[in-house]
PDB file of the backbone (N, CA, C, O) and the ligand in Angstrom, with CONECT records:
HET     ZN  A 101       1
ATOM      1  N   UNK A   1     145.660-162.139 -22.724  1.00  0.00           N
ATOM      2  CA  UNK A   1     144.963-163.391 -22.407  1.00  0.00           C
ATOM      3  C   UNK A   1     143.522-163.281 -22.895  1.00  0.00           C
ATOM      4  O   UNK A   1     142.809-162.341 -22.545  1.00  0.00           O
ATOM      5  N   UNK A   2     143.031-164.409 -23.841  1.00  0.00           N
ATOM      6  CA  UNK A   2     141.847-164.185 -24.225  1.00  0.00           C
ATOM      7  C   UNK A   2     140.684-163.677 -23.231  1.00  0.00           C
ATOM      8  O   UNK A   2     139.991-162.660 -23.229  1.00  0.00           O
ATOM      9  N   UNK A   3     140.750-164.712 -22.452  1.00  0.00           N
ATOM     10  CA  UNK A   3     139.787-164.322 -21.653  1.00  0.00           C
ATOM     11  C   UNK A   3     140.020-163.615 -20.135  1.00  0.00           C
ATOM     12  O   UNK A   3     140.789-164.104 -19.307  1.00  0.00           O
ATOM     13  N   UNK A   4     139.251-162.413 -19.907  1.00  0.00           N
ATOM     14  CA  UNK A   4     139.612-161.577 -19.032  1.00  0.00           C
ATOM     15  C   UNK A   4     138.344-161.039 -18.165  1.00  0.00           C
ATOM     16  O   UNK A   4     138.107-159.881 -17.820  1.00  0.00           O
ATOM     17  N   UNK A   5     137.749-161.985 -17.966  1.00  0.00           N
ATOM     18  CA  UNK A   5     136.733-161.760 -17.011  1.00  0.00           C
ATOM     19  C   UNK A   5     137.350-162.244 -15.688  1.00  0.00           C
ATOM     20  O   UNK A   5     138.404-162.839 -15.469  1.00  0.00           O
ATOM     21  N   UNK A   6     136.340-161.793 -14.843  1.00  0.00           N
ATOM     22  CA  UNK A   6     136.562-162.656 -13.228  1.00  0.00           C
ATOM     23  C   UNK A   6     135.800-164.139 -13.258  1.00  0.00           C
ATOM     24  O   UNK A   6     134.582-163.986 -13.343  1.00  0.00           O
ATOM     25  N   UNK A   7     136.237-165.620 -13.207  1.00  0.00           N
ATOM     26  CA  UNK A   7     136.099-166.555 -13.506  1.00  0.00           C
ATOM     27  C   UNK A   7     134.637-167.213 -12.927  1.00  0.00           C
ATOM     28  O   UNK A   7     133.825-168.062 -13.296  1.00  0.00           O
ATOM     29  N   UNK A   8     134.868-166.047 -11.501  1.00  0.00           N
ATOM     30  CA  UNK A   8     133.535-166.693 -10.564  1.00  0.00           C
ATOM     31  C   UNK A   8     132.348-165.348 -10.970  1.00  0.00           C
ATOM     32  O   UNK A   8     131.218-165.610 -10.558  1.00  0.00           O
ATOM     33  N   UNK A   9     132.451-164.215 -11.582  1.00  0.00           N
ATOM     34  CA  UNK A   9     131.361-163.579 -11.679  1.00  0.00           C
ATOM     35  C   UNK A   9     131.197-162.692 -13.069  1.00  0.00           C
ATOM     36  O   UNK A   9     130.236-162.009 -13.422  1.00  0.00           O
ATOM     37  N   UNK A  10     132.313-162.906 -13.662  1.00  0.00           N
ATOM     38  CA  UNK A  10     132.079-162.515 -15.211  1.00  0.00           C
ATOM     39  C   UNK A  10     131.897-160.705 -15.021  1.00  0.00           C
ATOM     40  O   UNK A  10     131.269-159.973 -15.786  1.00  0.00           O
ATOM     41  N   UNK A  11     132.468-160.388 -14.069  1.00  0.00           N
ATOM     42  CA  UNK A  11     133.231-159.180 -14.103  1.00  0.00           C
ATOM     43  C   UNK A  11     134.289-158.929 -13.907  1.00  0.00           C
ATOM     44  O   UNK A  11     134.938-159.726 -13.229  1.00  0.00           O
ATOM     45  N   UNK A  12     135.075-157.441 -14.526  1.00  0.00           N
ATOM     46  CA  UNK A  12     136.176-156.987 -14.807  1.00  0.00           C
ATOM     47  C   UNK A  12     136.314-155.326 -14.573  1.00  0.00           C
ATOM     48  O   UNK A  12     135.332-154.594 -14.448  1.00  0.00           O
ATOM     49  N   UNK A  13     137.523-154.925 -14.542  1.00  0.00           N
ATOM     50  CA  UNK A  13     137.781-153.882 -14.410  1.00  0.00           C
ATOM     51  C   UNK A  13     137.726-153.213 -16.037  1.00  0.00           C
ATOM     52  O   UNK A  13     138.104-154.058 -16.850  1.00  0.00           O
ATOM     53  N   UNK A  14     137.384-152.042 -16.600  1.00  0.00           N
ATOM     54  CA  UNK A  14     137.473-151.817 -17.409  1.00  0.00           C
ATOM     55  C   UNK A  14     138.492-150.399 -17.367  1.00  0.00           C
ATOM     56  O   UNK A  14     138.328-149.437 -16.617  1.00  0.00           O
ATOM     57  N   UNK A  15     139.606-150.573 -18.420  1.00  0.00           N
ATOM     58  CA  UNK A  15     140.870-149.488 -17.974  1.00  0.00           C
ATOM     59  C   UNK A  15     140.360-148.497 -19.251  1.00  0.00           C
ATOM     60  O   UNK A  15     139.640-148.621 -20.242  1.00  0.00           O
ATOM     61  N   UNK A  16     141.130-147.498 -18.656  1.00  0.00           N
ATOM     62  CA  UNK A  16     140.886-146.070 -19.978  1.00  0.00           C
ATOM     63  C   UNK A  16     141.309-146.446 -21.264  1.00  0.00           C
ATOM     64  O   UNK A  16     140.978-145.870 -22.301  1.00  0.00           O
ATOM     65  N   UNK A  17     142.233-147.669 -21.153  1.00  0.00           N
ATOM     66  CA  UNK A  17     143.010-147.618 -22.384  1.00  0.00           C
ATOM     67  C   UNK A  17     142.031-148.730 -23.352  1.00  0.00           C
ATOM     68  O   UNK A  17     142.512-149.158 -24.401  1.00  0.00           O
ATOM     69  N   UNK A  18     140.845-149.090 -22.980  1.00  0.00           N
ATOM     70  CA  UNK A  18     139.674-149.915 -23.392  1.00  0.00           C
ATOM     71  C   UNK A  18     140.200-151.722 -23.164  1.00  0.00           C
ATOM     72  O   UNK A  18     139.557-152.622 -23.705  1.00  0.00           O
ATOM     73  N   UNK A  19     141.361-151.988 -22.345  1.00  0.00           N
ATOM     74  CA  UNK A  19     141.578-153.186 -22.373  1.00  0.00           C
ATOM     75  C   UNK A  19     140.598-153.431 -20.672  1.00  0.00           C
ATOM     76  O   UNK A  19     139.885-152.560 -20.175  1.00  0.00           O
ATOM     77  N   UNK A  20     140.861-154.915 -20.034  1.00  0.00           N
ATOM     78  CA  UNK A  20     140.263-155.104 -19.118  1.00  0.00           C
ATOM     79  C   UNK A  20     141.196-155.373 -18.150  1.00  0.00           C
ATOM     80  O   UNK A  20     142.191-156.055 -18.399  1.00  0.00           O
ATOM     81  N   UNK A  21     140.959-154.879 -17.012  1.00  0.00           N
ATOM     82  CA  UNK A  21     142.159-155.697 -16.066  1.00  0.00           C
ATOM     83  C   UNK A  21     141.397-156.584 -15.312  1.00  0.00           C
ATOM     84  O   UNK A  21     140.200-156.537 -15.030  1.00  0.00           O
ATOM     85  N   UNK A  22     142.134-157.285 -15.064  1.00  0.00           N
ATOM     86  CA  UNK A  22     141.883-158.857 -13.853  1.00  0.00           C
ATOM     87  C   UNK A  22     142.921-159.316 -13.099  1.00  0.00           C
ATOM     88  O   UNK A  22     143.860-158.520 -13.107  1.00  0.00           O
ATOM     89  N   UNK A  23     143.049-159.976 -12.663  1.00  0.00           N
ATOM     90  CA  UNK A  23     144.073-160.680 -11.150  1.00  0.00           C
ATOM     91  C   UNK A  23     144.362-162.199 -11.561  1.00  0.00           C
ATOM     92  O   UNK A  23     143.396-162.957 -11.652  1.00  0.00           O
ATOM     93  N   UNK A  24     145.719-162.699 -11.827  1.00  0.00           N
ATOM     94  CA  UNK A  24     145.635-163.857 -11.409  1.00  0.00           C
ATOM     95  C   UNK A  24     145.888-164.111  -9.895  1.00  0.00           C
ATOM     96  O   UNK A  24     146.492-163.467  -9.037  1.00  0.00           O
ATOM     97  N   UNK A  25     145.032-165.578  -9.879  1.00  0.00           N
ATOM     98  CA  UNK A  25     145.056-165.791  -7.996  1.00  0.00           C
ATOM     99  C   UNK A  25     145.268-167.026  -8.586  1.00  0.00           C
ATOM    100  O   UNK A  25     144.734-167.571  -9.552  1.00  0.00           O
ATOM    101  N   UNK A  26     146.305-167.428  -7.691  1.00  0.00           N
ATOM    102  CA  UNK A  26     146.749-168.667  -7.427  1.00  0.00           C
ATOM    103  C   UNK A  26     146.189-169.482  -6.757  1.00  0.00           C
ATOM    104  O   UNK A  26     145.875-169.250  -5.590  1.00  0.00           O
ATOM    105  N   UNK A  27     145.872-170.964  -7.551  1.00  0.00           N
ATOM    106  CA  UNK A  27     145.273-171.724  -6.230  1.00  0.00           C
ATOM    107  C   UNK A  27     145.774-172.154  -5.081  1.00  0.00           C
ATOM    108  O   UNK A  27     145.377-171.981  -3.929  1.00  0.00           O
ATOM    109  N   UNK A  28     146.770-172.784  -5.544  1.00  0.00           N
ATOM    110  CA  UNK A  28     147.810-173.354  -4.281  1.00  0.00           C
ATOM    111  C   UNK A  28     148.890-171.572  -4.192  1.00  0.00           C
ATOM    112  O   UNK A  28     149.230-170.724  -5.018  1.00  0.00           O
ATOM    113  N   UNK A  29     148.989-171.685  -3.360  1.00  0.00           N
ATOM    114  CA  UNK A  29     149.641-169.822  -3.147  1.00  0.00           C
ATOM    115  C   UNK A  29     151.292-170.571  -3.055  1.00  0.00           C
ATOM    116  O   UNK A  29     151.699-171.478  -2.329  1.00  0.00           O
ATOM    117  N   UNK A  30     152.000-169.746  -4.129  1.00  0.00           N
ATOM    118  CA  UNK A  30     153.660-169.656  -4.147  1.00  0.00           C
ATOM    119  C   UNK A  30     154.208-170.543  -3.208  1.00  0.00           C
ATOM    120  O   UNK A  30     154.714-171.662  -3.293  1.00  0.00           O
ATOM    121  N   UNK A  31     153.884-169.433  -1.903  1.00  0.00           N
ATOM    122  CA  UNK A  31     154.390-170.494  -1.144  1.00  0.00           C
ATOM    123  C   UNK A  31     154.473-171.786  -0.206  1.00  0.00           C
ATOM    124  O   UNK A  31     155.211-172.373   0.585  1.00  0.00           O
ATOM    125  N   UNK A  32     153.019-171.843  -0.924  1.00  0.00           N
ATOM    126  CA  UNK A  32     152.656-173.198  -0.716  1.00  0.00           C
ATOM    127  C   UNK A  32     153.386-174.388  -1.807  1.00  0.00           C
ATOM    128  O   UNK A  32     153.056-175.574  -1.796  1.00  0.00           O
ATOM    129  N   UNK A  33     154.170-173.948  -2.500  1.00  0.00           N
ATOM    130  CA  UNK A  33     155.124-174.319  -3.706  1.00  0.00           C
ATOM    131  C   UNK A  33     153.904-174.720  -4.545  1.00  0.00           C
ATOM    132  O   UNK A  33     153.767-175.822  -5.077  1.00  0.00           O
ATOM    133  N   UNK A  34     153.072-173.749  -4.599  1.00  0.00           N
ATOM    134  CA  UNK A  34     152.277-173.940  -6.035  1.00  0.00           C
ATOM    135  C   UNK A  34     153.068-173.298  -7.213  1.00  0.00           C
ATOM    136  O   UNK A  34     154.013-172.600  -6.846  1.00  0.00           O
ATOM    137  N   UNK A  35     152.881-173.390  -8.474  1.00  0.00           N
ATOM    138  CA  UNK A  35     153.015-173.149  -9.307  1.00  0.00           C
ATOM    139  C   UNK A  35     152.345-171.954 -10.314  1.00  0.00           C
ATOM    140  O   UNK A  35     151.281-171.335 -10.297  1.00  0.00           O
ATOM    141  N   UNK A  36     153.633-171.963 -11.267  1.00  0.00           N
ATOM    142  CA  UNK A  36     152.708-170.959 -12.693  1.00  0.00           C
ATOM    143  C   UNK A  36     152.090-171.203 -13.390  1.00  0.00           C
ATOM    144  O   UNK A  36     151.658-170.208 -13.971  1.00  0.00           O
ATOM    145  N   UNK A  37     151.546-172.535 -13.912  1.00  0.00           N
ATOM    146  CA  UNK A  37     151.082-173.295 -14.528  1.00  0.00           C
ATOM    147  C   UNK A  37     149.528-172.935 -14.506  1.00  0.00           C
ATOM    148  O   UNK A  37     149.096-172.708 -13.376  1.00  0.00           O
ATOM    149  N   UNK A  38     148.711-172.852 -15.439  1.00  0.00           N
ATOM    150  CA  UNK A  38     147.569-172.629 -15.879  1.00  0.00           C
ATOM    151  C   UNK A  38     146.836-173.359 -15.270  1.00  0.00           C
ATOM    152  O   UNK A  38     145.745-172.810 -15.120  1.00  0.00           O
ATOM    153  N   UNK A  39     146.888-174.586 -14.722  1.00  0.00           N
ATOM    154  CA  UNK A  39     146.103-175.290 -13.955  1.00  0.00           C
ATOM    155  C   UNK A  39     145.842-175.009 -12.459  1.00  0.00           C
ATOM    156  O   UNK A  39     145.062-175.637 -11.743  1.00  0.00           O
ATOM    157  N   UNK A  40     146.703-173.851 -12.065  1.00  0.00           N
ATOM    158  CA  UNK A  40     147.446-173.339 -10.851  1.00  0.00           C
ATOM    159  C   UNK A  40     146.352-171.921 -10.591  1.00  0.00           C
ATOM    160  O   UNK A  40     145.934-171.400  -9.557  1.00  0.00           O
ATOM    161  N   UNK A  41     146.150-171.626 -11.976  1.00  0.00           N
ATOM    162  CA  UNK A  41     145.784-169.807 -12.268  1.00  0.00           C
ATOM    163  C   UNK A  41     144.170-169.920 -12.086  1.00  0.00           C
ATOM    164  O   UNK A  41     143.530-170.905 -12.455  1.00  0.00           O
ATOM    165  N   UNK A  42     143.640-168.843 -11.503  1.00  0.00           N
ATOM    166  CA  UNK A  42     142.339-168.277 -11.933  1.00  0.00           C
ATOM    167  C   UNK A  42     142.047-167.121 -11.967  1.00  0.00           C
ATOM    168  O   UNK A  42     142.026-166.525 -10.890  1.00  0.00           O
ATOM    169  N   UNK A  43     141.722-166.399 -13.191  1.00  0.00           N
ATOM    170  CA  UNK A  43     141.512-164.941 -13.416  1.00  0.00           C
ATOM    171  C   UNK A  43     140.226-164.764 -12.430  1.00  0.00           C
ATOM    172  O   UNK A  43     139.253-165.518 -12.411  1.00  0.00           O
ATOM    173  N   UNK A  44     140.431-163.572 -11.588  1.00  0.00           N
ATOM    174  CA  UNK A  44     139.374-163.357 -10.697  1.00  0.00           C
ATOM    175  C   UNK A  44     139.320-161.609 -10.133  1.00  0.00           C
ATOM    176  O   UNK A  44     140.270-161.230  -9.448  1.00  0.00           O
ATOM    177  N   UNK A  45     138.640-161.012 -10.326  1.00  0.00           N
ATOM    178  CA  UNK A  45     138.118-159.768  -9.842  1.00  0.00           C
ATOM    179  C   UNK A  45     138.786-159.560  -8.468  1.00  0.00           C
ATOM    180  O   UNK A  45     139.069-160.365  -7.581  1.00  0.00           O
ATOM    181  N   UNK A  46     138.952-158.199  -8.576  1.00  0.00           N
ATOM    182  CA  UNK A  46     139.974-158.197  -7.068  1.00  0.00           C
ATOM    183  C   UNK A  46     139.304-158.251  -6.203  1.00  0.00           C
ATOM    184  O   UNK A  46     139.975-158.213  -5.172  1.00  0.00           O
ATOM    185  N   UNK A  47     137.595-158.371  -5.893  1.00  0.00           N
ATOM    186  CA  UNK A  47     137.156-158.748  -4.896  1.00  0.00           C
ATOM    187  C   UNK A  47     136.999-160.231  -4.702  1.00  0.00           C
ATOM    188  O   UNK A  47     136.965-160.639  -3.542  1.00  0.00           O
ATOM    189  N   UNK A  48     136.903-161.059  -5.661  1.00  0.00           N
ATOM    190  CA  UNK A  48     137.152-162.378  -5.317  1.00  0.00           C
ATOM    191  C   UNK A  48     138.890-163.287  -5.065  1.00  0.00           C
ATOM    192  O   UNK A  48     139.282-164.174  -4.307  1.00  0.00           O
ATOM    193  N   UNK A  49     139.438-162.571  -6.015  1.00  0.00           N
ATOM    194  CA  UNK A  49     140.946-162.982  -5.246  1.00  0.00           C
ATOM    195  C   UNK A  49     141.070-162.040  -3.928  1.00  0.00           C
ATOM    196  O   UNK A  49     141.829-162.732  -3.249  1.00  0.00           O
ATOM    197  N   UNK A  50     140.886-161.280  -3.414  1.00  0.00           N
ATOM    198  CA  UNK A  50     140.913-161.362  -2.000  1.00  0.00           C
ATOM    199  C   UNK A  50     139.671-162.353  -0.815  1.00  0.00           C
ATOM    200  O   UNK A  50     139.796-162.714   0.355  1.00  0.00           O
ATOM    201  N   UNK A  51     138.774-162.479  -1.610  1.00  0.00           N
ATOM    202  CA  UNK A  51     137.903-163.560  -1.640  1.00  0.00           C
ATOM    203  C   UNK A  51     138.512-164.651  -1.049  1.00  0.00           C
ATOM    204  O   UNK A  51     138.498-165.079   0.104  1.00  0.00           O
ATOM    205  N   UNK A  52     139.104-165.052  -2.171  1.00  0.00           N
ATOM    206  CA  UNK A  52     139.721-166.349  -2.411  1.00  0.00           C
ATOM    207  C   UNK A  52     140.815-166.229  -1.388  1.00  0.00           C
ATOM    208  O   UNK A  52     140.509-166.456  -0.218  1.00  0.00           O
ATOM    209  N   UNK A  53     141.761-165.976  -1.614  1.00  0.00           N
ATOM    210  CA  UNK A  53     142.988-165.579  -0.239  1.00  0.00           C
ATOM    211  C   UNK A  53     142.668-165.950   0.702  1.00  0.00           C
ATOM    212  O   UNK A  53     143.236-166.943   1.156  1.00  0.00           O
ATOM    213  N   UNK A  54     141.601-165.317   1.433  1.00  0.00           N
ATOM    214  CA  UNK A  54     141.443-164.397   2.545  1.00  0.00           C
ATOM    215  C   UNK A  54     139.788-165.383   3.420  1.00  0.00           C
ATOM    216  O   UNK A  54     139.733-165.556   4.637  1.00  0.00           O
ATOM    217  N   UNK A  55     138.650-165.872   2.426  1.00  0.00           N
ATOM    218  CA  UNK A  55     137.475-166.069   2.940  1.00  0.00           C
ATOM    219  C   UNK A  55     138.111-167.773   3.294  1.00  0.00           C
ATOM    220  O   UNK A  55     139.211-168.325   3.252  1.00  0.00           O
ATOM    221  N   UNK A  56     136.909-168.105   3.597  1.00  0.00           N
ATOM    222  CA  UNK A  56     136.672-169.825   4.013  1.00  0.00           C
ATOM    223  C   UNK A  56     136.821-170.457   2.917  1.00  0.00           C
ATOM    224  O   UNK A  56     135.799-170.303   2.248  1.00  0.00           O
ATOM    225  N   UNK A  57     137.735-171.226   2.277  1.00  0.00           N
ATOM    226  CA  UNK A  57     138.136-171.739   0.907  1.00  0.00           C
ATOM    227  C   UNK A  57     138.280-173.349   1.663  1.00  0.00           C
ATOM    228  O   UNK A  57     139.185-173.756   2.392  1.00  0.00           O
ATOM    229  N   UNK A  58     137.298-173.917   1.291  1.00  0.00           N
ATOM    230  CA  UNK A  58     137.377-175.591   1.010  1.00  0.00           C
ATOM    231  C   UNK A  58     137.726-176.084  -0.467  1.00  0.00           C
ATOM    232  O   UNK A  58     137.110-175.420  -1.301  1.00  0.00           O
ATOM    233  N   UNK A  59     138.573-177.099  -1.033  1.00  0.00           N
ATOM    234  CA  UNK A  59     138.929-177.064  -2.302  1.00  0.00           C
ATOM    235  C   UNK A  59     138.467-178.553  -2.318  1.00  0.00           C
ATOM    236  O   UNK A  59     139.037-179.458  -1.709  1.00  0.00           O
ATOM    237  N   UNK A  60     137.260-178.695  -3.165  1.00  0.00           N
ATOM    238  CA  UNK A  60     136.975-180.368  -2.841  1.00  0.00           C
ATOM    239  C   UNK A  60     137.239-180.883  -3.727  1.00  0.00           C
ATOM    240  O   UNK A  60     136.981-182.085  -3.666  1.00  0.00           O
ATOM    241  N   UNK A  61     137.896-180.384  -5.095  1.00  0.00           N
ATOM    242  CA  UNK A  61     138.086-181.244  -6.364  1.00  0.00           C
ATOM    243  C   UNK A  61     139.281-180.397  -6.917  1.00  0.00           C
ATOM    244  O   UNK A  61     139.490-179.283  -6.437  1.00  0.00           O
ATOM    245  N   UNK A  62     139.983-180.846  -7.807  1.00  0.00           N
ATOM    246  CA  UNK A  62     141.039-180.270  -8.186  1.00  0.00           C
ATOM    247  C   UNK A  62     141.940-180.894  -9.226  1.00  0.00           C
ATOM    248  O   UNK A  62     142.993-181.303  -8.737  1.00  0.00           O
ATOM    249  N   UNK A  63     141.781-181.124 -10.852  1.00  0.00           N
ATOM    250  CA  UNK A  63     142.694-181.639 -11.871  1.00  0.00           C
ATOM    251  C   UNK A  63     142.747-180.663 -13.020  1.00  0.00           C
ATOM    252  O   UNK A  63     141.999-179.685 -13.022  1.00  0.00           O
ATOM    253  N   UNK A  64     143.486-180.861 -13.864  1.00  0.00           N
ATOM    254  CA  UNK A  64     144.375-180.100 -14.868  1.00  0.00           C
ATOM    255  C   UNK A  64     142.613-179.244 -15.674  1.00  0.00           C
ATOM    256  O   UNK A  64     142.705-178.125 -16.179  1.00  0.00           O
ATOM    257  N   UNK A  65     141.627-179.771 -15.652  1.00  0.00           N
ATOM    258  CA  UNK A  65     140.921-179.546 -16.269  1.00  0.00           C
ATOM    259  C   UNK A  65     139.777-178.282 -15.657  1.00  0.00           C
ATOM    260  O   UNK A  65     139.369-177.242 -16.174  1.00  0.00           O
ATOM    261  N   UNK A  66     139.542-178.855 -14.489  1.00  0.00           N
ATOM    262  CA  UNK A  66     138.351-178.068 -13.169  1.00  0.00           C
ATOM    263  C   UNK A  66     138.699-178.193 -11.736  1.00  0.00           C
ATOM    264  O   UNK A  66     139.470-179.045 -11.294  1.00  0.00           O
ATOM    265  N   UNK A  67     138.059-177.257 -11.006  1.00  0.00           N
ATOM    266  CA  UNK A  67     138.598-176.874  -9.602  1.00  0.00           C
ATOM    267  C   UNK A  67     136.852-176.913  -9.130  1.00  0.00           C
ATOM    268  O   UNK A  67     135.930-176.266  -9.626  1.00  0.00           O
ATOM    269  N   UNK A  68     136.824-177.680  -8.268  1.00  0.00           N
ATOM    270  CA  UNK A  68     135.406-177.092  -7.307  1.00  0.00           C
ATOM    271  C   UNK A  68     135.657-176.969  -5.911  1.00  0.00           C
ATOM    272  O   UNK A  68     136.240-177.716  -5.125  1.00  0.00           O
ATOM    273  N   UNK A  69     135.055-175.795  -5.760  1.00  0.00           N
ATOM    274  CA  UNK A  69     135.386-175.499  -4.033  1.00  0.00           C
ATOM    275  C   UNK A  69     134.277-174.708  -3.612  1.00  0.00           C
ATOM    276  O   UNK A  69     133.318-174.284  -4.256  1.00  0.00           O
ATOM    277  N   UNK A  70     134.497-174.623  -2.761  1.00  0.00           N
ATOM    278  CA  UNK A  70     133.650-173.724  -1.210  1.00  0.00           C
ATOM    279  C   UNK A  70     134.129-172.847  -0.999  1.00  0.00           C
ATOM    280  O   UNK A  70     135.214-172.872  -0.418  1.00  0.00           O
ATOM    281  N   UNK A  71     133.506-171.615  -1.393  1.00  0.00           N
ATOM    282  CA  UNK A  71     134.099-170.353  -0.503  1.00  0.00           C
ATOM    283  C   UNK A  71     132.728-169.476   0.187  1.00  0.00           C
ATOM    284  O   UNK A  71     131.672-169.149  -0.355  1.00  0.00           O
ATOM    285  N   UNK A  72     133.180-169.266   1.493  1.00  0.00           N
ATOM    286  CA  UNK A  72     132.723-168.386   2.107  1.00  0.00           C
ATOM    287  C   UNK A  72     131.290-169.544   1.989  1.00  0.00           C
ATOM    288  O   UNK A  72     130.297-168.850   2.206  1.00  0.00           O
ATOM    289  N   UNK A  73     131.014-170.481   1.823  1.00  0.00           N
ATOM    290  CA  UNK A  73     129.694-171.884   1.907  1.00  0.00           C
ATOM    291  C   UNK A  73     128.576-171.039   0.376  1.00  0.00           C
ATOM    292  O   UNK A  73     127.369-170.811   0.299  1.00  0.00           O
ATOM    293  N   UNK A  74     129.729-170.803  -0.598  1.00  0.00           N
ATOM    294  CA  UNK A  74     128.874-170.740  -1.924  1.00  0.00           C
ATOM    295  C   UNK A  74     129.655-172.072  -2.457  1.00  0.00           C
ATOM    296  O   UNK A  74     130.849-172.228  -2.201  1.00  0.00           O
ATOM    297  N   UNK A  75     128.932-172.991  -3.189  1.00  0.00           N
ATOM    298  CA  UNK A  75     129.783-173.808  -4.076  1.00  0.00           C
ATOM    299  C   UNK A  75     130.251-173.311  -5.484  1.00  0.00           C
ATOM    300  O   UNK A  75     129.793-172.415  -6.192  1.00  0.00           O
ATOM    301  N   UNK A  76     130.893-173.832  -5.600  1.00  0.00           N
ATOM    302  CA  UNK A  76     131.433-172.923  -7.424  1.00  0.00           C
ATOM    303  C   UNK A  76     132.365-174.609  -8.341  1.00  0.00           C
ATOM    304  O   UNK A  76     133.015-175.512  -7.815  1.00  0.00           O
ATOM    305  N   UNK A  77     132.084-174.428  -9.459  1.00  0.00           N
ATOM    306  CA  UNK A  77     132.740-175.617 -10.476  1.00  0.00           C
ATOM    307  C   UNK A  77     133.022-174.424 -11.550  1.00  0.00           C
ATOM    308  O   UNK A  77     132.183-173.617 -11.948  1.00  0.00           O
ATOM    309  N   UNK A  78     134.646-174.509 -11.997  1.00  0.00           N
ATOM    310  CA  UNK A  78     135.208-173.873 -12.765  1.00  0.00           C
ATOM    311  C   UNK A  78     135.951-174.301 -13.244  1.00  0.00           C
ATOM    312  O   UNK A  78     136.876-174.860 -12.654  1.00  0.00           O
ATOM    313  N   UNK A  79     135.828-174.189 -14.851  1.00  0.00           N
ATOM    314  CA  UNK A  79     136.997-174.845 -15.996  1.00  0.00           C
ATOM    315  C   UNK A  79     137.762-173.983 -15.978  1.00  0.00           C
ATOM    316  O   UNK A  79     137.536-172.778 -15.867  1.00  0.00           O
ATOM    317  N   UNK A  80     139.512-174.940 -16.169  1.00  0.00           N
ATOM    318  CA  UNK A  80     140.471-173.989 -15.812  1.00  0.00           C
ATOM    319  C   UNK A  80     140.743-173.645 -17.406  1.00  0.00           C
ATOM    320  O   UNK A  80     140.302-174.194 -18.415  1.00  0.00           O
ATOM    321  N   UNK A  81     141.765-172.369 -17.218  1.00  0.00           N
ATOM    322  CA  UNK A  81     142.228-171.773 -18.372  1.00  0.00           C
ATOM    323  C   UNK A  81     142.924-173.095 -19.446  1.00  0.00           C
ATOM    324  O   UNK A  81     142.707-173.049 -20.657  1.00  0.00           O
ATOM    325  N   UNK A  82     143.289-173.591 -19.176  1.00  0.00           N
ATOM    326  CA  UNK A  82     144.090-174.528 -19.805  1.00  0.00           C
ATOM    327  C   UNK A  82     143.131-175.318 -21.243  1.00  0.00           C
ATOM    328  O   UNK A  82     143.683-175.849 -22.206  1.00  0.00           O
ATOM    329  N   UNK A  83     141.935-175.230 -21.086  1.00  0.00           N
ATOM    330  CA  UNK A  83     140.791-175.736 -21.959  1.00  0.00           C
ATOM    331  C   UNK A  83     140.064-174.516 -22.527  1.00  0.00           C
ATOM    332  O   UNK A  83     138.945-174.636 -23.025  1.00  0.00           O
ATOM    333  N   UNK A  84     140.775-173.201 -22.445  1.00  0.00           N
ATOM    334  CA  UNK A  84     139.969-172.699 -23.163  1.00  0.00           C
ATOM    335  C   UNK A  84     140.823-171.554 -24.033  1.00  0.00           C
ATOM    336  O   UNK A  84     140.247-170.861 -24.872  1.00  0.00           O
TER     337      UNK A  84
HETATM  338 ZN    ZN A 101     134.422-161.698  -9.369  1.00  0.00          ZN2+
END
């Protein structure tokens, strides 16, 4: 996947083998019958997908293009993978 940063802080794991690892986190979670769909996905650092999971997540906007939400009372606006 081109891009392999964490979406909310532009860090990554860096592996021995010189690639990067990252997490997809789901917005709507599985079994919330979210989906696989790229509009669904956000590459995120394993401290922010447990972040995300786990903290105070308000989701105040949400289409094929950008997601803005509240977590933990930081605001964040993020273009989804699907545009880039
Ligand atoms: Zn992060």
């Amino acid at each position: 996947m081109r891009d392999s940063e964490c979406q909310i802080c532009r860090e990554y794991i860096l592996k021995k083998d010189g690639t990067k690892y990252i997490e997809a986190a789901h917005i709507k979670a599985k079994k919330d019958k979210g989906n696989e769909t790229l509009e669904n996905i956000l590459l995120l650092c394993p401290n922010h997908h447990k972040e995300f999971d786990l903290g105070d997540l308000n989701i105040v906007f949400h289409s094929k293009e950008k997601i803005e939400f509240t977590l933990n009372e930081n605001d964040y606006e993020i273009t989804l993978l699907i545009n880039s």
